[in-house]
C-alpha distance (Angstrom), angle and dihedral (degrees) to the residues before:
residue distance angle dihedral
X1 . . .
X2 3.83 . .
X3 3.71 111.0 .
X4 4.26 113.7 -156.9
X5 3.69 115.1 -120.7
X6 4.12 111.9 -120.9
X7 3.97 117.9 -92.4
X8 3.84 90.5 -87.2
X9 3.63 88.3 72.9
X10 3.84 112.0 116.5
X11 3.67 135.9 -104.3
X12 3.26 129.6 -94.5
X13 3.66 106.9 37.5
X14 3.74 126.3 -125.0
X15 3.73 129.3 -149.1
X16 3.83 126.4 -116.7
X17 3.44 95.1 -95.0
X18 4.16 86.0 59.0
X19 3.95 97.4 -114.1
X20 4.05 116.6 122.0
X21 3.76 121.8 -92.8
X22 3.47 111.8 -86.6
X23 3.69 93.8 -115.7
X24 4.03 88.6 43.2
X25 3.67 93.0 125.7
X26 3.98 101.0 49.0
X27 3.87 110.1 105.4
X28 4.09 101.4 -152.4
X29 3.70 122.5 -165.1
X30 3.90 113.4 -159.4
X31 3.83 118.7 -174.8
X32 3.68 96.7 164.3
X33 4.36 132.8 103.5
X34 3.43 143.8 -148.4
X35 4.18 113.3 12.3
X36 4.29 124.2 -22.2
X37 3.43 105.0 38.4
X38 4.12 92.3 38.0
X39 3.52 83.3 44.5
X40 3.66 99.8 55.4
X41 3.91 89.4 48.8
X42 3.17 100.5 53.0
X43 3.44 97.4 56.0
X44 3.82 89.0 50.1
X45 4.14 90.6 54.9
X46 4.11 89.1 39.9
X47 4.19 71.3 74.0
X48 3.40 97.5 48.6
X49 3.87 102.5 -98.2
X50 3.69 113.2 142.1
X51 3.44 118.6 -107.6
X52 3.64 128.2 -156.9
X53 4.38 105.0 -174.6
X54 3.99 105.2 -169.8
X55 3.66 108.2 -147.5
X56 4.11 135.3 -159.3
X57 3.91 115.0 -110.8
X58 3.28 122.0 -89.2
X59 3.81 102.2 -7.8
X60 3.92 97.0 40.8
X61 3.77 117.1 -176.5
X62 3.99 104.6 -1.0
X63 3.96 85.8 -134.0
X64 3.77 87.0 83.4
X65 3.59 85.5 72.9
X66 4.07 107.3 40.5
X67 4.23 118.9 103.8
X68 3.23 127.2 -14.7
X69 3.89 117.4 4.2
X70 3.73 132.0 -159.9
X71 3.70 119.0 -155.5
X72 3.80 89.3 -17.4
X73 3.88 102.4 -44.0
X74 3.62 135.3 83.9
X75 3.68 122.1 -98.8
X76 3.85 85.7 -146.9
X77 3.78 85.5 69.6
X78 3.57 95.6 63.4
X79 3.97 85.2 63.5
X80 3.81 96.6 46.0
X81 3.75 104.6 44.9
X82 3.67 107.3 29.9
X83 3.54 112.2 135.4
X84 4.22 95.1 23.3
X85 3.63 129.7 113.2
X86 3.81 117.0 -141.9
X87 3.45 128.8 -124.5
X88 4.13 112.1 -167.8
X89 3.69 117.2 -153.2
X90 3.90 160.1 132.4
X91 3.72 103.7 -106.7
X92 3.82 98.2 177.5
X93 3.86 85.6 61.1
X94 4.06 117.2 86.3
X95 3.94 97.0 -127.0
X96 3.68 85.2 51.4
X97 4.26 92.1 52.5
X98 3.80 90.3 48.8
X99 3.79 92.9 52.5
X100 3.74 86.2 55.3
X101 3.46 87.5 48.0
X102 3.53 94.2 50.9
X103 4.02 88.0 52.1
X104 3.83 93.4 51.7
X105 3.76 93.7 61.4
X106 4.38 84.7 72.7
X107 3.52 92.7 25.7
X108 3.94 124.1 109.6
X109 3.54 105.5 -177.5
X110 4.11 128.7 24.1
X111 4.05 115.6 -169.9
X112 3.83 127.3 -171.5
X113 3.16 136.0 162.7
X114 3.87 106.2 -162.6
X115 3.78 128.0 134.6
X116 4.20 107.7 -82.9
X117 3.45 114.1 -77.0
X118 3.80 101.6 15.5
X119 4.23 86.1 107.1
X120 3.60 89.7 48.7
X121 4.48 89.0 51.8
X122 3.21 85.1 62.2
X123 3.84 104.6 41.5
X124 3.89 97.3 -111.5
X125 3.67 97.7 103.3
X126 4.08 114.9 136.9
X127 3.87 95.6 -104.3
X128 3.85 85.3 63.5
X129 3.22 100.5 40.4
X130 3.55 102.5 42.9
X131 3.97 79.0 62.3
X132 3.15 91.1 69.6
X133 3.67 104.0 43.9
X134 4.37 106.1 13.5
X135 4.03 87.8 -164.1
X136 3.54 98.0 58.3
X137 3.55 116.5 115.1
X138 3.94 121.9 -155.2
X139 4.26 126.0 -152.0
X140 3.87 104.7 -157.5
X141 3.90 109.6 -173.2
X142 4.11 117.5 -173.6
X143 3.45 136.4 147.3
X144 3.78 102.0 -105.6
X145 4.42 104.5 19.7
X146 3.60 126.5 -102.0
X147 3.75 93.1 -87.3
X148 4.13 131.8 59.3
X149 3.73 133.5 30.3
X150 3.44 110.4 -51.4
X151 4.06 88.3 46.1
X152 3.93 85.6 108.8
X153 4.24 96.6 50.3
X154 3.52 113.0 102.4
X155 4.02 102.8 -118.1
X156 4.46 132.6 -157.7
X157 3.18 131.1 -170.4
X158 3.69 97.9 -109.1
X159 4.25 85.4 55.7
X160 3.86 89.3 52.8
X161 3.98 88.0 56.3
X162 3.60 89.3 57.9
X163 3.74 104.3 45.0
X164 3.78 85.6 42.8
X165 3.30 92.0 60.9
X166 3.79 97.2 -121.5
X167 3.99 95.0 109.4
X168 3.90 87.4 58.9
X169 3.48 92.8 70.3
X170 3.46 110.7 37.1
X171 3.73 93.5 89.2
X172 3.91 142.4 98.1
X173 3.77 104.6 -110.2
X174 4.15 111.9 -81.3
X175 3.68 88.0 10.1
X176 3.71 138.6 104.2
X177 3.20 114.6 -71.3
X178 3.78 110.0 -128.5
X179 3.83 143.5 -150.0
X180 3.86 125.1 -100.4
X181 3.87 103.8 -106.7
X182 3.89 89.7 -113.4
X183 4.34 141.8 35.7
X184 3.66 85.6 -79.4
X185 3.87 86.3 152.2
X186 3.97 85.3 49.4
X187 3.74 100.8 50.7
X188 3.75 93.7 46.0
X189 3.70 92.8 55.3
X190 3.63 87.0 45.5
X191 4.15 88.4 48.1
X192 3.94 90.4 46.1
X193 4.05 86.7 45.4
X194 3.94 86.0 56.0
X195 3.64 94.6 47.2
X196 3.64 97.2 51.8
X197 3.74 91.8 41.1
X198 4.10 84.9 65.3
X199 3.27 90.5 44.4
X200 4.16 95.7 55.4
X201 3.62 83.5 45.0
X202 3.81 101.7 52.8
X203 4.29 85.3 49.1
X204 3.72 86.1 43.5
X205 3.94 78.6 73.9
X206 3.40 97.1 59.6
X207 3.82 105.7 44.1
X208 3.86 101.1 11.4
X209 3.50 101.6 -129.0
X210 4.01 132.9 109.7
X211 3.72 121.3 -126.4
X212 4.28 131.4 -155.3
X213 4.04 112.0 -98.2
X214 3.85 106.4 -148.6
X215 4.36 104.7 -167.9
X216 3.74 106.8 171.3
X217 3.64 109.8 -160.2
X218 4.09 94.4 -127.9
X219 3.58 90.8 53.9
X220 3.54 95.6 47.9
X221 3.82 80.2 62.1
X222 3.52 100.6 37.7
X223 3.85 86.8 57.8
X224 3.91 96.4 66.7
X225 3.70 88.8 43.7
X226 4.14 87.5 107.2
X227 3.95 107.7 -168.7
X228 3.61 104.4 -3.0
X229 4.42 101.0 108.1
X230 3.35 97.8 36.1
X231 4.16 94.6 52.7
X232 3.35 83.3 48.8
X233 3.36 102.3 43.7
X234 3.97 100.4 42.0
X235 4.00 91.7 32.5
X236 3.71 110.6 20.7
X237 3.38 96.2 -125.3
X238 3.98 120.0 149.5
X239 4.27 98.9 -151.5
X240 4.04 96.6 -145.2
X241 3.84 128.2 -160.9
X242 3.84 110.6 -64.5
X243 4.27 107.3 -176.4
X244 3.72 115.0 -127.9
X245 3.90 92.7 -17.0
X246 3.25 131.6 104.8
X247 4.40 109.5 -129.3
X248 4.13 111.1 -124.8
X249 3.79 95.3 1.9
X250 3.80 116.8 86.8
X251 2.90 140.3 -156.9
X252 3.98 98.1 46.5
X253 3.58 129.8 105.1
X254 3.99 144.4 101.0
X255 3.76 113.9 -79.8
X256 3.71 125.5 -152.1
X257 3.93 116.0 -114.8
X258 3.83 138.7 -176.0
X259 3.95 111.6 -62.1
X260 3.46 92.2 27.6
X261 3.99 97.3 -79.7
X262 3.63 125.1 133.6
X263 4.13 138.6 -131.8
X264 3.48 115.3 -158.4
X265 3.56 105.8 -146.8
X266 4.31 130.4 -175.2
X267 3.32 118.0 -164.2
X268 3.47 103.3 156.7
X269 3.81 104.4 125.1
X270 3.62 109.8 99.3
X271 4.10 95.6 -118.2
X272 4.04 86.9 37.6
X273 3.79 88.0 55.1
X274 3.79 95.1 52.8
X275 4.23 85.0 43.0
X276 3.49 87.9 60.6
X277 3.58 104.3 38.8
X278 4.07 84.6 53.1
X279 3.75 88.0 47.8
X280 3.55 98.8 56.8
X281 4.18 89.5 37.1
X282 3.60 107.2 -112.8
X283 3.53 100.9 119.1
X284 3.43 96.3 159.2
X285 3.88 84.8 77.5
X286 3.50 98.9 46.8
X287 4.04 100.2 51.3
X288 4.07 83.9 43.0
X289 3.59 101.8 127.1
X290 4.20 90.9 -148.7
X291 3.70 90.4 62.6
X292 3.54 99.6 45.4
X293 3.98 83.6 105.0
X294 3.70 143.2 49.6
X295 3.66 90.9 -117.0
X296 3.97 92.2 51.7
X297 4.13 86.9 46.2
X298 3.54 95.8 55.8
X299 3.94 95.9 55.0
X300 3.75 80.8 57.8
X301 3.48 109.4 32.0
X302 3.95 92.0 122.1
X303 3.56 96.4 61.1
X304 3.88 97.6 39.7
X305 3.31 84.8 47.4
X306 4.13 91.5 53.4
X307 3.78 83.0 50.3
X308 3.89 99.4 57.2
X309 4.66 90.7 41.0
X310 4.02 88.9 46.7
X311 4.11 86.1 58.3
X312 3.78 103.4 38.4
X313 3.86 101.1 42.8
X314 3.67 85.2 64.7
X315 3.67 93.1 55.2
X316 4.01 144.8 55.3
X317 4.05 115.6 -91.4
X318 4.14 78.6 -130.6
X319 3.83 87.2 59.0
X320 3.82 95.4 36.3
X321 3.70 92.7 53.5
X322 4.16 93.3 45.8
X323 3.66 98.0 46.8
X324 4.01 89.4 50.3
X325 4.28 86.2 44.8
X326 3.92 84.8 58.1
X327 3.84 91.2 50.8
X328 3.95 95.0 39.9
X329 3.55 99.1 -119.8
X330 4.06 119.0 142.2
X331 3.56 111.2 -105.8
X332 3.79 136.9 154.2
X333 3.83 144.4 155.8
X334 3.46 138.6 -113.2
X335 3.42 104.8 -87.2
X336 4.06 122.1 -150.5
X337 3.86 117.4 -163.2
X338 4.40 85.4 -96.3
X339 3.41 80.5 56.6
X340 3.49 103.9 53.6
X341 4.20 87.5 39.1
X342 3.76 91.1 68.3
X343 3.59 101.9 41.5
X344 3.73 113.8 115.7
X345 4.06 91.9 -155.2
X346 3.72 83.7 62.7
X347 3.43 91.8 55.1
X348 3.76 103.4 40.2
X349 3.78 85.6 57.0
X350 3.74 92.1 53.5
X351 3.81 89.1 -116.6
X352 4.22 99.2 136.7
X353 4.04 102.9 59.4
X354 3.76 116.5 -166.7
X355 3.57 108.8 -135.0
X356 3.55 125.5 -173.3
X357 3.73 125.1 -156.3
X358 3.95 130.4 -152.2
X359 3.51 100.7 -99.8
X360 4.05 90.3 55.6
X361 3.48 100.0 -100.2
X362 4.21 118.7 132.5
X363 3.55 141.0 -157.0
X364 3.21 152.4 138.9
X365 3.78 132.7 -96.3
X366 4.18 128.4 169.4
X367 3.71 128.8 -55.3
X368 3.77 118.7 -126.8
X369 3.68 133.8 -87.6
X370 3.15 130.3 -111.4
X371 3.02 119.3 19.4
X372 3.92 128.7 -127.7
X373 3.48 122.9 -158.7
X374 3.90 93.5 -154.0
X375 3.18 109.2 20.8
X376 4.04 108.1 20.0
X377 3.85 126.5 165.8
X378 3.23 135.3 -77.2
X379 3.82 144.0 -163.9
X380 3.59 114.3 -141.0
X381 3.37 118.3 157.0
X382 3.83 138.6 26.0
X383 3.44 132.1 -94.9
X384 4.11 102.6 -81.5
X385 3.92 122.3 -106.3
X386 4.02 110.8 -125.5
X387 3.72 108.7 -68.2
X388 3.69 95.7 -12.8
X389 4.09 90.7 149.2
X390 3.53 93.8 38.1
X391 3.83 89.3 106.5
X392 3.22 105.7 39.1
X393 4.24 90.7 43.3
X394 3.89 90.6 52.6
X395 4.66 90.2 44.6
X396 4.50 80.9 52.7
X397 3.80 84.8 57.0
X398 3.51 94.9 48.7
X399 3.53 102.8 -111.6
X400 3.67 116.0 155.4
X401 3.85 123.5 -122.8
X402 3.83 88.6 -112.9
X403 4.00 89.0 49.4
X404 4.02 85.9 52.0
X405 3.67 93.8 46.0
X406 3.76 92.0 49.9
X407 4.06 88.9 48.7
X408 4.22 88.6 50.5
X409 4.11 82.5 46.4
X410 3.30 95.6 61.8
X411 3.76 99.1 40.7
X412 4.28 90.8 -108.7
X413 3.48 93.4 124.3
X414 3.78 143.2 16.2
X415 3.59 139.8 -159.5
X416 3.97 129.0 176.0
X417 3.63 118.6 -72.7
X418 3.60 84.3 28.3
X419 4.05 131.1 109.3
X420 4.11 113.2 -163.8
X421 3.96 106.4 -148.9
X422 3.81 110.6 -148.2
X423 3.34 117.6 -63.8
X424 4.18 113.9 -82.8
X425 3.90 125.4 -150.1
């Protein structure tokens, strides 16, 4: 079990075997809240790139205050900003543009994730800032792109699913169709933002300039869609929700068991089929020359499906999931978060981290992903307190202390122990 070194750790992070994260010298500017923009970050610093979040006033990123809080801040938080330094400010006000200005000239990377155009209000769209620094390269997450009609529309996560097409079939047949139990639409934008900030990164090589990254949430979702246009599209058929199964591919599904638990099970590989039709003794449909195939499954899926409940509701998920181990057939559970605590795969794989906070209290938060066998992750350093770098951010720019103090006067900036008034003339 890893255990998180205290806040005073220092920036960048180094892997185990002592060398610096492999994104140790990428300077990332995030002015973005809540989930994709955050998200993308923070995978970027769980590699050692150095991450700069710029937060509201007072508030900062409204994340702080979603679930379950411990002495006032989220626990969530602790997942999405590990590794960053914060930066708090008033970004609608001009000293507070030309700071980020100031930043941009060392920065390699800017991500946001506010609704089109609100960079470009206050005069920190790319086109100007890529003026001032040609190699920067700028994430933009929203809901609907920079580009077409529905640019202007604010966009979530959960909206994104929808459009996508993902909410449609996450549904028991002739019921509501209902949300994934996270911001999956969120954290794929934010994984697609990632990816393409690589990418701009690995050209920015070859001709030395940065480029603008436009992830729309929806497409993010649309993307991991697999088959869905072009069966519609070539065949004019609408795929509609389907429960647990899987449409077109059969075996696969979740199968009831004794004290109302469930196994998924996916035996849809032609010799896996027969292994689990052996396994659960009905041979007669595994040597059944009509379901040697997918194609010859799928016309029967119903009753092969009968075949696989009527043997595991008379048995334990424990003994469902051994018996199909022995025959090499993938199975699992449903896991809860308990479940997932006391696994030991989890914690071979260095997925449950022990942090420890300042006021003594530990727990444990997600390993990272993936994994590197050189140059892996690392998490380094807490989750930052509102404007705790603010200070130190404004000294590297070569503001003076009475500059500062003036910026803190006015309510521009704000750093902890602080309290900005309103902002004078």
């Amino acid at each position: 079990m890893t255990t998180a070194p205290t806040a005073d750790t220092p920036h960048p992070s180094t892997s185990p075997q002592g060398t610096a994260g492999p994104l140790s010298e990428l300077k990332v500017l995030e002015l973005g809240q809540l989930i994709a923009g955050p998200f993308a970050a923070k995978t970027l610093a769980d590699f050692g790139a150095q991450v700069l979040k710029i937060e509201s006033l007072n508030t900062g990123d409204p994340l702080r205050q979603w679930r379950v809080l411990h002495e006032g801040t989220s626990l969530w938080w602790q997942v999405q900003s590990r590794n960053k330094k914060s930066l708090s400010m008033d970004l609608r006000h001009p000293k507070a543009q030309m700071i980020v200005k100031q930043l941009i000239i060392d920065t390699d990377v800017m991500i946001e994730n506010f609704r089109p155009g609100t960079l470009e209000e206050w005069g920190l769209g790319p086109d100007e800032l890529q003026q001032i620094n040609p190699r920067l390269i700028v994430l933009r997450i929203s809901g609907y792109g920079q580009t077409g009609p529905y640019k202007d529309k604010p966009g979530f996560g959960v909206i994104a699913e929808a459009m996508g097409g993902l909410r449609h079939l996450t549904a028991e047949p002739g019921r509501v169709p209902v949300r994934v139990g996270v911001s999956i639409g969120d954290t794929l934008a934010a994984l697609h933002g990632v990816i393409g900030v690589l990418i701009a990164l690995h050209e920015r090589e070859r001709s030395g300039l940065g480029q603008v990254i436009d992830v729309a949430l929806y497409e993010a979702v649309f993307n991991c869609m697999e088959s869905l246009l072009p069966e519609y599209s070539a065949k004019a058929l609408v795929r509609e929700a389907a429960g647990s199964a899987l449409p077109g591919i059969a075996p696969t599904n979740a199968y009831r068991c004794l004290e109302d638990r469930y196994a998924l099970i996916a035996g849809n590989g032609d010799s896996i089929y027969k292994r689990l039709m052996s396994a659960i003794g009905r041979d007669d449909l595994a040597q059944d020359p009509a379901l040697a195939s997918n194609t010859g499954r799928v016309k029967r899926v119903a009753e092969i499906d009968a075949a696989i409940q009527e043997w595991s509701q008379t048995r334990t998920v424990g003994d469902v999931l051994e018996t199909l181990e022995r025959a090499q057939v993938p199975a699992g559970q449903i896991y809860t978060v308990a479940d997932i605590a006391k696994d030991p795969h989890y914690r071979a794989r260095g997925m449950l981290q022990n942090l420890t906070l300042p006021d003594g209290t530990s727990f444990e938060v997600p390993g990272i992903v993936p994994k590197l066998s050189r140059t892996p992750g690392v998490h380094t350093q807490l989750a930052p307190q509102l404007g705790e770098h603010t200070l130190k951010t404004l000294e590297g720019l070569g503001l003076t202390a009475s500059q500062i103090q003036g910026l803190l006067d006015q309510g521009i900036i704000s750093a902890p122990h602080t309290h900005p008034t309103a902002a004078r003339s």
